[in-house]
C-alpha positions as CSV (number, residue, x, y, z in Angstrom):
1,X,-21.3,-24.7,-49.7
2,X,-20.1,-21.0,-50.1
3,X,-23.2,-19.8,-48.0
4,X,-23.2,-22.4,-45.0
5,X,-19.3,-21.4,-44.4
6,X,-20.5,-17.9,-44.8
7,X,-23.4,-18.6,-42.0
8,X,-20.7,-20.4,-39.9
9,X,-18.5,-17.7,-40.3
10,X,-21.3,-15.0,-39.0
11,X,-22.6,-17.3,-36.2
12,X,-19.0,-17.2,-34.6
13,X,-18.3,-13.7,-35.4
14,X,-21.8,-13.3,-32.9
15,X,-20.4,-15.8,-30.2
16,X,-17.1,-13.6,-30.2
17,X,-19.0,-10.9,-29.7
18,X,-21.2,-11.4,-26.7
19,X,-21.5,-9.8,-23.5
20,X,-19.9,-12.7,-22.1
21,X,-16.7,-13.4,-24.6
22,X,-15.8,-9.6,-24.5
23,X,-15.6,-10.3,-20.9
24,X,-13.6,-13.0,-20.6
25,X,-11.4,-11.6,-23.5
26,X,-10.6,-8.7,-21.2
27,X,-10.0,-10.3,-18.2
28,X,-7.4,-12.9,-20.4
29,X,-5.8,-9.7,-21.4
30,X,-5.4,-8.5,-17.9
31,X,-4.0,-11.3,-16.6
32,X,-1.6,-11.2,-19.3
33,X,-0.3,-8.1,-18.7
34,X,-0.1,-8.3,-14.7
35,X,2.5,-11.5,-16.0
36,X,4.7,-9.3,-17.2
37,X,4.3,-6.3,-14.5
38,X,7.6,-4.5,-13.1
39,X,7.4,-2.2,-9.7
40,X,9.8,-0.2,-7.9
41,X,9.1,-1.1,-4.4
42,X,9.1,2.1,-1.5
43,X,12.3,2.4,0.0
44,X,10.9,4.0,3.2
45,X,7.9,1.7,4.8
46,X,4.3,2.6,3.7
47,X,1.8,2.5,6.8
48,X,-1.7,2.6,5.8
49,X,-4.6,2.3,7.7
50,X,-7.7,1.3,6.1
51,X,-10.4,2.5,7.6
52,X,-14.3,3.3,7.1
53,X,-16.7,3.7,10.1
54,X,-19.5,2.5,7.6
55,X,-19.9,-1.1,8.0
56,X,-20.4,-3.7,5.1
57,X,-18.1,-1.9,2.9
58,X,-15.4,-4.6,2.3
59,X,-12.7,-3.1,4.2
60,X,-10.9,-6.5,5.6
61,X,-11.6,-8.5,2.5
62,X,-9.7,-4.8,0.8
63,X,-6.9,-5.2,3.5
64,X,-6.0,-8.8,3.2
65,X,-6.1,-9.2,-0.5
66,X,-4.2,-5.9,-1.3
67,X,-1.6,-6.9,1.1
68,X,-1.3,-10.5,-0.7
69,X,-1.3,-9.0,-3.9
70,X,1.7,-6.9,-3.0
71,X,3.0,-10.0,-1.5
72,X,3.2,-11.7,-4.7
73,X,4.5,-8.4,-6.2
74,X,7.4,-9.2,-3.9
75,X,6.6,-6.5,-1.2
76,X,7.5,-7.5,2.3
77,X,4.1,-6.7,4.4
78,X,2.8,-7.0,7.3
79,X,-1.4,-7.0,8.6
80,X,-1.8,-5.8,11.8
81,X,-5.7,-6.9,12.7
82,X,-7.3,-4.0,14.6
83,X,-10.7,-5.4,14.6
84,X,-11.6,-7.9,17.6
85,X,-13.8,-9.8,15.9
86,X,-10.5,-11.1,14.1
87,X,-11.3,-11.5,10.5
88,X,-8.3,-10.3,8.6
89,X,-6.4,-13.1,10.9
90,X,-8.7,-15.7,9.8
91,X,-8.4,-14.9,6.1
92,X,-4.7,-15.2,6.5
93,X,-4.9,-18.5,7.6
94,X,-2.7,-17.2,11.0
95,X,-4.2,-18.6,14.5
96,X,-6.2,-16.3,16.5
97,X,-7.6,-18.2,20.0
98,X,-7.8,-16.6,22.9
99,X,-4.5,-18.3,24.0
100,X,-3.2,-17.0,21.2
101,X,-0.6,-13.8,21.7
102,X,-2.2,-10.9,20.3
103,X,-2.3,-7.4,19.4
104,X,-4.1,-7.1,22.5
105,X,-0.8,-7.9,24.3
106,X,1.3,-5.6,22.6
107,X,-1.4,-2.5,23.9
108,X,-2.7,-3.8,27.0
109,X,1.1,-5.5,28.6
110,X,3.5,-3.7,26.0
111,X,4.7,-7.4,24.1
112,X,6.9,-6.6,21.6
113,X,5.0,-6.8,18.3
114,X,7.8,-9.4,17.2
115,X,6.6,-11.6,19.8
116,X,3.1,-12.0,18.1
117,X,3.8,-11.7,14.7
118,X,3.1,-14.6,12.3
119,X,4.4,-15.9,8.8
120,X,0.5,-16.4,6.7
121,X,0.6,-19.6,4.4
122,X,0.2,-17.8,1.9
123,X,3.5,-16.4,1.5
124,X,7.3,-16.1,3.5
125,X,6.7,-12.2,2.8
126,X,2.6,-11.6,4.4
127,X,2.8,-11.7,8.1
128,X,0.0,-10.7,10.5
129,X,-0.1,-9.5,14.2
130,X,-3.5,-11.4,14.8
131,X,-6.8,-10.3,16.9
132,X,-8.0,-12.5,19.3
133,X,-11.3,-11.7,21.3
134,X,-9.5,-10.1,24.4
135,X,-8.9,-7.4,22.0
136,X,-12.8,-6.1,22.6
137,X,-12.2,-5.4,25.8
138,X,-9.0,-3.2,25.2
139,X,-10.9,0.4,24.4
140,X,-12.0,0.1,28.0
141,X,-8.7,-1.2,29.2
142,X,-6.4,1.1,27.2
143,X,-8.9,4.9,28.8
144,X,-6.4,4.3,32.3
145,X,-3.0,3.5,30.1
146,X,-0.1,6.1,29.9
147,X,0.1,7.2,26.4
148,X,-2.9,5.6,25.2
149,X,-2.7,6.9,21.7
150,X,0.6,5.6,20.6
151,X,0.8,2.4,22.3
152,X,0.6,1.0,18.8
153,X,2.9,3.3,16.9
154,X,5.6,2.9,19.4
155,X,5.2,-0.8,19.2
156,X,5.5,-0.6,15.5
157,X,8.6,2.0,15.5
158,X,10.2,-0.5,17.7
159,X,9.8,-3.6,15.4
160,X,10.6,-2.1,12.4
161,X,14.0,-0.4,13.6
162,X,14.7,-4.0,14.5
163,X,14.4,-5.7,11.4
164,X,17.2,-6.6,9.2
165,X,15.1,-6.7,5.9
166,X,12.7,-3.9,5.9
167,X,9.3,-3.9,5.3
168,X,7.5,-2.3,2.3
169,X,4.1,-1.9,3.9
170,X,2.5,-2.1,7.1
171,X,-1.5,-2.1,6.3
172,X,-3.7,-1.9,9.6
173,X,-6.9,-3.1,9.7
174,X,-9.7,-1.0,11.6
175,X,-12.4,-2.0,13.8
176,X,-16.0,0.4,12.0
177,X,-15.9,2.6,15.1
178,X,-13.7,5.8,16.1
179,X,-12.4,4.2,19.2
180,X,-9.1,4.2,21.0
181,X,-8.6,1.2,18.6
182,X,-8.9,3.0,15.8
183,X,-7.3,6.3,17.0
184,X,-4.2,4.1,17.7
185,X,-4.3,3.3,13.9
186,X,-4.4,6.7,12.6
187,X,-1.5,7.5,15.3
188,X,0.6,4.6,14.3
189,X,0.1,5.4,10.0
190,X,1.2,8.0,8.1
191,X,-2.0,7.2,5.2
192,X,-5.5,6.3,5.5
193,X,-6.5,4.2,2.6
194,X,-10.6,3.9,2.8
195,X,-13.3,1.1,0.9
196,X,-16.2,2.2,-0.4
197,X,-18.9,0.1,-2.2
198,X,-20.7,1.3,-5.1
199,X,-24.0,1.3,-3.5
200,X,-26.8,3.3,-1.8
201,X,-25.3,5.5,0.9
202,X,-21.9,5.0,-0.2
203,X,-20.7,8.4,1.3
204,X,-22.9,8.0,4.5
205,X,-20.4,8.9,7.2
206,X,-17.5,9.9,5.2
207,X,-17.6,13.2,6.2
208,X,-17.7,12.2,10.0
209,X,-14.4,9.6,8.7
210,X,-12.8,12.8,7.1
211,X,-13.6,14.9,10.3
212,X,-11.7,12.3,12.2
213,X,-8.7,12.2,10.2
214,X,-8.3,16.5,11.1
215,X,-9.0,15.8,14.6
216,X,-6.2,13.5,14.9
217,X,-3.8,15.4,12.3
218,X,-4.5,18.7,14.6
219,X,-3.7,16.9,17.7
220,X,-1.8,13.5,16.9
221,X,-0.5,12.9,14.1
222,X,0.2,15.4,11.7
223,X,1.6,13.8,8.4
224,X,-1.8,11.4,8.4
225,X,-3.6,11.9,5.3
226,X,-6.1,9.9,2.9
227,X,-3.7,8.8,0.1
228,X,-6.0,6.0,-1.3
229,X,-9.9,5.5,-1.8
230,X,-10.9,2.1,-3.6
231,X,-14.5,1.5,-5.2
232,X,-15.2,-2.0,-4.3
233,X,-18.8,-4.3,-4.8
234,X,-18.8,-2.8,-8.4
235,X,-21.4,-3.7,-10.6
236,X,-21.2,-2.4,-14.0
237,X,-24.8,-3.3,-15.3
238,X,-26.5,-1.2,-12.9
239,X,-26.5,2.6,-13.4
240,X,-26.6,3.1,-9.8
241,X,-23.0,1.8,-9.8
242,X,-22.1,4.0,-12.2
243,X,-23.1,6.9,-10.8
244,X,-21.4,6.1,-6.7
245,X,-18.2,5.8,-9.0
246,X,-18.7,9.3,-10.6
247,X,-19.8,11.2,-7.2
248,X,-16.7,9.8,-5.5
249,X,-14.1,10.6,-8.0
250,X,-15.7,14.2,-8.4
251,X,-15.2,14.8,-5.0
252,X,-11.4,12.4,-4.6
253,X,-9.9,12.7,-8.0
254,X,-6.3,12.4,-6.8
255,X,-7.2,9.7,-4.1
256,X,-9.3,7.6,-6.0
257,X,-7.5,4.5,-7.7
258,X,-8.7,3.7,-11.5
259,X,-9.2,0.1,-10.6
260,X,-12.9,-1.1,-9.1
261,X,-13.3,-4.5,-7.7
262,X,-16.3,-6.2,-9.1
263,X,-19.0,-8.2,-7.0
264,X,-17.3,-11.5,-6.8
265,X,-18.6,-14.9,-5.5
266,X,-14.6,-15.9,-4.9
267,X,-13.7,-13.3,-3.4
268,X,-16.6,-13.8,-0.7
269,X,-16.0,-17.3,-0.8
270,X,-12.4,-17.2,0.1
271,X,-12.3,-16.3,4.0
272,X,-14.3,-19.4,4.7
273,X,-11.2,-21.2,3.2
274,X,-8.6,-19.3,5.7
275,X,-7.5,-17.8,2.7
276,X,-7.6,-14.4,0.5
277,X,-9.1,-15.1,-3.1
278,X,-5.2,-14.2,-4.3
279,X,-4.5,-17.8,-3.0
280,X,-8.1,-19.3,-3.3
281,X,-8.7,-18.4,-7.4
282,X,-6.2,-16.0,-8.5
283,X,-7.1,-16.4,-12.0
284,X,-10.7,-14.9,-10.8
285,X,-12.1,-11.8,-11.9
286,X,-11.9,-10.8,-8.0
287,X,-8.1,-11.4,-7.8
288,X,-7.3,-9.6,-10.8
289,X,-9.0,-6.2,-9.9
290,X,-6.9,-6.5,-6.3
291,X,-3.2,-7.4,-7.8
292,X,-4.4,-4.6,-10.4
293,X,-5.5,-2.2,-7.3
294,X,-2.2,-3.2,-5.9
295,X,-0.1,-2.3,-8.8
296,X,-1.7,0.7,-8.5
297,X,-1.0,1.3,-5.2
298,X,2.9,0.9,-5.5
299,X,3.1,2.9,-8.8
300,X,1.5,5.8,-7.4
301,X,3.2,6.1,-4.4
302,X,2.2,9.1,-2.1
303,X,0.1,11.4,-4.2
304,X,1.6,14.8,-4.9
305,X,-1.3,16.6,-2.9
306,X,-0.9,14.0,-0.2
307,X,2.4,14.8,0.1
308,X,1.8,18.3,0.0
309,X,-0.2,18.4,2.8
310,X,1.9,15.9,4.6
311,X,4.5,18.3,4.4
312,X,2.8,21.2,5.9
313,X,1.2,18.9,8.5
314,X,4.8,18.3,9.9
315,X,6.0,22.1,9.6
């Protein structure tokens, strides 16, 4: 009797100890402790861009779950959708036709951005300026426009003077091109927060990203700076994975956030529901790694070289 509760004992022991059940004991941990998780919010209004010119790299799935997970957090934030093909809109559940007013409005015919902006389902505290597909003809629209550059920032400066509760962030997604688009992005933020998926190529066309950033610093927008890189598509079994994440924090130690988001089925699955995986499974693997990236995000604040440089950008 002694040895088959003995054999019990060690065949348990063996299930507790799988692959598997040390998984999903960390990930019940981690949601346990973002339960209990207390931020101070930014008194002054965050404006990142997220931007990569490498394609493929998650940066819309990045912006629209980090700015629902700072939702929940109880962040006031607002998308603005960048990208004409409109994907950040439809993962916000907000509606983007091409009757729809749109960011191209605000750049094209100077709307005020309060005229387009809409409340997501998700939450009274995410709202998006939608794309619509007008907005891919706008880089050829905006080359004859007076101030072509800040169209977008003085939109922005204008709505958020005129709000009576102010917003914590304003996260603007980017088309993958360095276009007037994307130029108005980096004029209208004051950080660059950029994606990149622990893969083959992972730093292909960073350096021309990077380049851009001085080019509009020097000539733009001084205080712009990359305050936040995110490893996303992580996949711990594979050593390949392993090593993308080494060779980017050796090169972005202070920029580099310690959270990864894993491969996830939900969180791919979730645009096709007009929602981010925070609404669609936020129990999920997928959802834990953003409201932990988002967490993050808030606790850091600017990083001290960040705001270093910002600093000496504006003198």
């Amino acid at each position: 009797m002694e040895h088959s509760e003995r054999a019990q004992h060690t065949a348990s022991a063996s299930l507790d100890d799988t692959p598997l059940a040390r998984e999903l004991a960390d990930l019940s941990a981690r949601r346990r402790a973002l339960e209990g998780v207390d931020v101070d919010l930014p008194v002054d209004t965050r404006i990142m861009t997220v931007s990569n010119q490498k394609g493929g790299v998650g940066k819309t799935t990045t912006t629209v779950n980090i700015a629902a997970a700072l939702a929940s957090l109880g962040a006031k934030v607002l998308v603005v959708d960048l990208d004409p093909q409109g994907n950040a809109s439809t993962a916000l559940g907000v509606v983007h036709t091409a009757e729809t007013p749109s960011v191209y409005d605000v750049l094209i015919d100077e709307f005020p951005l309060a005229d387009i902006v809409q409340q997501s389902p998700e939450s009274p505290r995410l709202l998006c300026a939608p794309s619509t597909i007008h907005l891919a003809g706008a880089e050829i629209e905006l080359v004859s426009q007076v101030a072509r550059e800040h169209r977008l920032r003085s939109a922005l400066d204008d709505f958020l003077a005129s709000q009576e509760e102010p917003f914590h962030f304003v996260i603007i997604d980017c088309p993958p091109s360095l276009g007037l688009l994307t130029i108005n992005a980096f004029a209208a933020a004051d950080e660059v927060f950029i994606p990149i998926q622990c893969e083959y190529y992972a730093l292909e066309g960073l350096s021309q990203l990077l380049g851009s950033v001085r080019m509009i610093q020097k000539h733009l927008n001084p205080p712009l700076h990359v305050s936040t890189i995110l490893l996303t598509m992580y996949d711990g079994r594979t050593k390949l994975a392993q090593q993308v994440a080494e060779e980017v924090r050796s090169h972005f130690a202070d920029q580099v956030l310690r959270t990864v988001i894993p491969r996830s089925v939900r969180v791919s699955e979730a645009p096709s529901f007009g929602q981010t995986v925070i609404a669609y499974d936020g129990q999920s693997a997928g959802a834990i790694a953003y409201r932990e990236a988002a967490v993050e995000i808030t606790r850091r604040g600017v990083p001290a070289p960040a705001r270093t440089a910002q600093q000496e950008g504006a003198s």
